[in-house]
C-alpha positions in Angstrom: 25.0 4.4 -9.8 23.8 1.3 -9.6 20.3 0.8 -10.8 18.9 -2.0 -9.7 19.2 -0.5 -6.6 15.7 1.3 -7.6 13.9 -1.4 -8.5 12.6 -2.0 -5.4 10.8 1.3 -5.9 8.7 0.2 -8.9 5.4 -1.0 -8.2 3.3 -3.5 -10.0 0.1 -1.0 -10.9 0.3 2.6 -9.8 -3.4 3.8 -9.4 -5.0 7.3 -8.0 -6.7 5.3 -5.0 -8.2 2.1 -3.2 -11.5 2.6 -4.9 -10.1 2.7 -8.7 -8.4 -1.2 -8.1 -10.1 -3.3 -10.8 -10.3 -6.1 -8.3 -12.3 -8.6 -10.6 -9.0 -8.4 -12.8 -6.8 -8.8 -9.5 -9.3 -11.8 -8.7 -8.7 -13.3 -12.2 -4.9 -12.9 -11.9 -5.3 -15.2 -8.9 -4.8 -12.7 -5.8 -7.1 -14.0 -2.9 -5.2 -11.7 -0.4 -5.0 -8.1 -0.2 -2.4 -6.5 2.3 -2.7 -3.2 2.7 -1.4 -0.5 5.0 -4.2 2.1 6.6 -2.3 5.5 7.0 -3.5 7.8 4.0 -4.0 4.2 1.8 -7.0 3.8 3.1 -8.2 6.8 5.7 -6.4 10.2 6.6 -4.2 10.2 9.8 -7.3 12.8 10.8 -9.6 10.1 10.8 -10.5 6.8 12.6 -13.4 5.1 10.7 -14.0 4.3 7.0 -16.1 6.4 4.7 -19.4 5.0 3.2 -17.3 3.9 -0.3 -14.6 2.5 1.9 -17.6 0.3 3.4 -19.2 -0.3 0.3 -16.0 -2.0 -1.4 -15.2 -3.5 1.9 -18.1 -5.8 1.8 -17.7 -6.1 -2.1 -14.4 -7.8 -1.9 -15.7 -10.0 1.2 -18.4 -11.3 -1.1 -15.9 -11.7 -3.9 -14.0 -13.8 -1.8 -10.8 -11.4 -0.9 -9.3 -11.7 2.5 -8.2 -8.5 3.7 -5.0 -7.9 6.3 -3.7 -4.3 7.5 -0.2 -4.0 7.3 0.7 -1.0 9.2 3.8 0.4 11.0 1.0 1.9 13.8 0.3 0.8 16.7 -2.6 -1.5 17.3 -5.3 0.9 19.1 -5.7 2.6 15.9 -6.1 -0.9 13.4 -8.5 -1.9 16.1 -10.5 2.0 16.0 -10.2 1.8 12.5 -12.2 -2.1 12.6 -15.0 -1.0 14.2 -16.5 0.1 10.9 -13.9 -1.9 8.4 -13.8 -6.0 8.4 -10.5 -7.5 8.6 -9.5 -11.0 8.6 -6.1 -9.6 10.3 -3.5 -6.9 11.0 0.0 -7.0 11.3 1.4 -3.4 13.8 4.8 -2.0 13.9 5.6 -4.1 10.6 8.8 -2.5 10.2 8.2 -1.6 6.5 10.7 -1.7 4.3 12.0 -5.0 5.8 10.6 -7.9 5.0 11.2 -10.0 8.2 7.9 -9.2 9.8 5.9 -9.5 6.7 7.1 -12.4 5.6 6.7 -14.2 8.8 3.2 -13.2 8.8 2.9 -14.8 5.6 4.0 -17.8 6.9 2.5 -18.1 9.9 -0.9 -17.4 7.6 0.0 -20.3 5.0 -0.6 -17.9 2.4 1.0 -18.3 -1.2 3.1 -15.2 -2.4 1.4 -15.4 -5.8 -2.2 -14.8 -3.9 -1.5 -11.7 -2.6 -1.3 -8.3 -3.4 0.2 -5.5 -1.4 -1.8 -1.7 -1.3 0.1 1.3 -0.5 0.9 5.0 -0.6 4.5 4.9 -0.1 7.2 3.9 -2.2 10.0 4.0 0.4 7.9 1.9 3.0 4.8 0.1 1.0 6.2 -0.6 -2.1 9.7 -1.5 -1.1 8.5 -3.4 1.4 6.2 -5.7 -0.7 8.8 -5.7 -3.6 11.6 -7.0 -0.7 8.9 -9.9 0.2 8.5 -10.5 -3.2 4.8 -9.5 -4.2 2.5 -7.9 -6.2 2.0 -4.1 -5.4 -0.3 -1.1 -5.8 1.1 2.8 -5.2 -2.3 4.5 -4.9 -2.0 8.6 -4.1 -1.9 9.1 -0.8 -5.4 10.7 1.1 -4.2 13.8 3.0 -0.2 14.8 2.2 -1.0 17.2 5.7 -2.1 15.2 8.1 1.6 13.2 7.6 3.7 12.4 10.2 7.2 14.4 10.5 8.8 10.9 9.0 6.3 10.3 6.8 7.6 14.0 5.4 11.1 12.6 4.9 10.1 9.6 2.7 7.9 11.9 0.9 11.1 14.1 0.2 13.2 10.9 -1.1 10.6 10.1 -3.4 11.9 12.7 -6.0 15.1 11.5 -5.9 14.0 8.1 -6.2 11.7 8.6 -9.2 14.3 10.4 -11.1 16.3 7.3 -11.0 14.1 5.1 -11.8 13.3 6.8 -14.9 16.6 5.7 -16.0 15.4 2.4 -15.8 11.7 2.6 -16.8 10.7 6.1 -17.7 7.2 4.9 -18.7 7.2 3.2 -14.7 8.4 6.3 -13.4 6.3 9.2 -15.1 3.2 6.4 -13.7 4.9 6.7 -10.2 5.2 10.7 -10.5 1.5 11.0 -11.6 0.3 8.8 -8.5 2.8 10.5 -6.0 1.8 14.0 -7.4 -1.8 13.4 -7.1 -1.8 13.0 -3.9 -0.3 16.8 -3.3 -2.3 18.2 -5.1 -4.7 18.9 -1.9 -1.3 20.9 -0.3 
């Protein structure tokens, strides 16, 4: 096996969601940019606007001085339902996540500085991969509502054992952090 193979699993931070992000640090740390995907990272499949905290720490960060960008493999009728009540500076659709091809161009075609951003997600095979393939920063947070998944989604979800097992070979402290986040988000099933 080889193991570096999984280290494209392994997130920077693992946290339990959006709203527990110590952002003042992340400011500190020099991230200005905060890419994040929308599907159970921020809202529930079931759902189409943000909640009243998801508000609240939108307009927080926009006075901190964060710029904001959905990353999403959706389409763009959804990002554009879901910015009626959330301010974005931008949104990438059908990013192709795990690649980094998309991402990366719309990095470049933004200006922005690897080192700026950071990359929010509840996925390790599509999120986390894909920010760790570009080269950035990343959060796993616990994904919102493990039912309201897509039939793919479900598959991803399934590879995630195998995945964390072998990363524990590598960084059991990483990976009992990665098994906590992933599990608290089925704890709802």
């Amino acid at each position: 096996m080889r193991k570096d193979k999984y280290l494209k699993y392994i997130p920077t931070y693992c946290l339990k969601s959006v709203l527990d992000v110590d952002y003042n640090k992340l400011y500190e740390l020099g991230k200005r940019i905060i890419l994040t995907d929308l599907d159970n990272t921020l809202i529930s499949y079931n759902y189409n606007y943000a909640t009243k905290e998801l508000i609240c720490l939108n307009d927080l960060l926009r006075e901190k001085g964060f710029k904001i960008f959905i990353v999403s493999n959706n389409n763009e009728k959804r990002i554009v339902k879901f910015m009626e009540t959330f301010k974005i500076d931008g949104y990438l659709i059908k990013a192709g996540k795990p690649s980094a091809k998309k991402i990366n161009m719309f990095i470049n075609k933004n200006n922005f500085s690897k080192n700026e951003i950071i990359f929010i997600g509840d996925q390790l095979v599509t999120d986390i991969a894909g920010a760790n393939n570009v080269g950035i920063d990343s959060i796993l947070v616990s994904t919102i509502d493990v039912n309201s998944q897509k039939w793919y989604t479900k598959i991803n979800r399934m590879r995630e054992a195998r995945i964390i097992k072998n990363i524990s070979k590598i960084n059991f402290k990483k990976a009992c952090e990665i098994y906590e986040t992933v599990k608290r988000g089925t704890e709802n099933e």
